[in-house]
LUMDRENFI-33719 format. One record per residue (C-alpha): residue in one letter; x, y, z. Coordinates in nm, 2 decimals. Example, Ala and Ser with C-alpha at 12.3 -4.5 7.8 and 13.67 -1.06 7.14 Angstrom:
% LUMDRENFI-33719
<r r="A" u="1.23" v="-0.45" w="0.78"/>
<r r="S" u="1.37" v="-0.11" w="0.71"/>
***
This chain:
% LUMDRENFI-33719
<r r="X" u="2.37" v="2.70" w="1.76"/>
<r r="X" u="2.31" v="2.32" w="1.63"/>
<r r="X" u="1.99" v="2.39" w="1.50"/>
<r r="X" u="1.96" v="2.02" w="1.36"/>
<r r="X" u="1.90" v="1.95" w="1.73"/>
<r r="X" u="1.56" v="2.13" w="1.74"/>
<r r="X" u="1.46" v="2.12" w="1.33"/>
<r r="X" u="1.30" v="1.83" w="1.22"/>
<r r="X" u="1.18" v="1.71" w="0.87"/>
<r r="X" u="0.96" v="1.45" w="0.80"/>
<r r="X" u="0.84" v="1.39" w="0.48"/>
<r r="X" u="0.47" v="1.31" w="0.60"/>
<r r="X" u="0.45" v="1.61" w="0.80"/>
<r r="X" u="0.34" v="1.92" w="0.64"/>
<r r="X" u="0.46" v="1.88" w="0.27"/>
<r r="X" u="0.86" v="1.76" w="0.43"/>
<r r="X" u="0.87" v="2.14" w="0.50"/>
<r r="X" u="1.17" v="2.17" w="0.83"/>
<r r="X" u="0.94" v="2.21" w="1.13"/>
<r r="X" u="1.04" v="2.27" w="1.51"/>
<r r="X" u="1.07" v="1.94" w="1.73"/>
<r r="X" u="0.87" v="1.76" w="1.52"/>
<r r="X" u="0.58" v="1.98" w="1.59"/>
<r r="X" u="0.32" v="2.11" w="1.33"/>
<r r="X" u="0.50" v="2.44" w="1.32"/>
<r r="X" u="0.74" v="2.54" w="1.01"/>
<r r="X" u="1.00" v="2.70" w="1.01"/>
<r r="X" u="0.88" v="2.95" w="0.74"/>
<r r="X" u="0.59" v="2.99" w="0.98"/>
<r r="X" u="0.81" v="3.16" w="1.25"/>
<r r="X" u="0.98" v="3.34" w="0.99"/>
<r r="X" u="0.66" v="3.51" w="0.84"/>
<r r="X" u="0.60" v="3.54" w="1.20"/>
<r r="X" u="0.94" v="3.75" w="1.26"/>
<r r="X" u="0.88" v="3.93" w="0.95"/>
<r r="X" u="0.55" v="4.06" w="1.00"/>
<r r="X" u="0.67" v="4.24" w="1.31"/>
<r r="X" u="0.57" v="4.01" w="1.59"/>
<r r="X" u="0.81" v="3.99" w="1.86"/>
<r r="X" u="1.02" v="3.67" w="1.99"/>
<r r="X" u="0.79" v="3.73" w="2.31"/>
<r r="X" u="0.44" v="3.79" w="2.10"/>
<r r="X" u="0.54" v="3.47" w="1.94"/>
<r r="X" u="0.61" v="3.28" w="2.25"/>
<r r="X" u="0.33" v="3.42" w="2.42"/>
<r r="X" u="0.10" v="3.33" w="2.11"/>
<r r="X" u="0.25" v="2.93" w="2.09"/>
<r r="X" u="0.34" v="2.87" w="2.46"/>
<r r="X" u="0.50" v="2.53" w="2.34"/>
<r r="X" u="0.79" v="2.69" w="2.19"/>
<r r="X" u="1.04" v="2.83" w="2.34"/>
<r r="X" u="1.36" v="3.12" w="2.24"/>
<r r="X" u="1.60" v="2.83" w="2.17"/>
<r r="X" u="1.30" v="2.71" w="1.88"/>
<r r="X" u="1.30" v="3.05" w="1.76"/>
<r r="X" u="1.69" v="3.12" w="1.73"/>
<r r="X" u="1.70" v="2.73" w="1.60"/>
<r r="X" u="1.45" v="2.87" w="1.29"/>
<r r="X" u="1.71" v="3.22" w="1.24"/>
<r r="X" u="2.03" v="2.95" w="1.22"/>
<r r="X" u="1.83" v="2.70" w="0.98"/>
<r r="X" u="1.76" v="3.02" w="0.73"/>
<r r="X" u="2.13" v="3.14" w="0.75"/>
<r r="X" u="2.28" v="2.83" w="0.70"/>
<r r="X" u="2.06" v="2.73" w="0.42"/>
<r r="X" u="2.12" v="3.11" w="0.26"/>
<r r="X" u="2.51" v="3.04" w="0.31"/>
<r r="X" u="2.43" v="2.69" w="0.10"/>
<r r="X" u="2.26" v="2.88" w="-0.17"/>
<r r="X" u="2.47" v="3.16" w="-0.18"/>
<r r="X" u="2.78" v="2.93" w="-0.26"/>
<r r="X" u="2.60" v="2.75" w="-0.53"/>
<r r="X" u="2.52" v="3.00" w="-0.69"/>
<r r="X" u="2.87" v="3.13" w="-0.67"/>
***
């Protein structure tokens, strides 16, 4: 998935934290989100403006940028 499709960072939004389309949502939001046991469809159902592509978009963003610090640190 091209995740740079779907998340967006602008440096006036939200501290330049990556957010979803430009939205007011982070991406570590829908992480926490994930991690506190909420569903993909407790999430959706919770912020009808997203949608399963936004959530996978927010699991590719994390890997990649884990991939990036992994090989840095490497």
């Amino acid at each position: 998935m091209d995740y740079r499709k779907i998340i967006t960072i602008e440096p006036g939004k939200r501290g330049g934290r990556p957010c979803i389309r430009g939205l007011r949502i982070t991406v570590f939001d829908v992480l926490e989100y994930l991690a506190s046991g909420m569903t993909q469809e407790d999430i959706l159902r919770d912020f009808p403006y997203l949608t399963a592509e936004d959530i996978l978009a927010c699991l590719a963003y994390a890997a990649d940028r884990e991939r990036h610090l992994m090989a840095v640190a490497a």
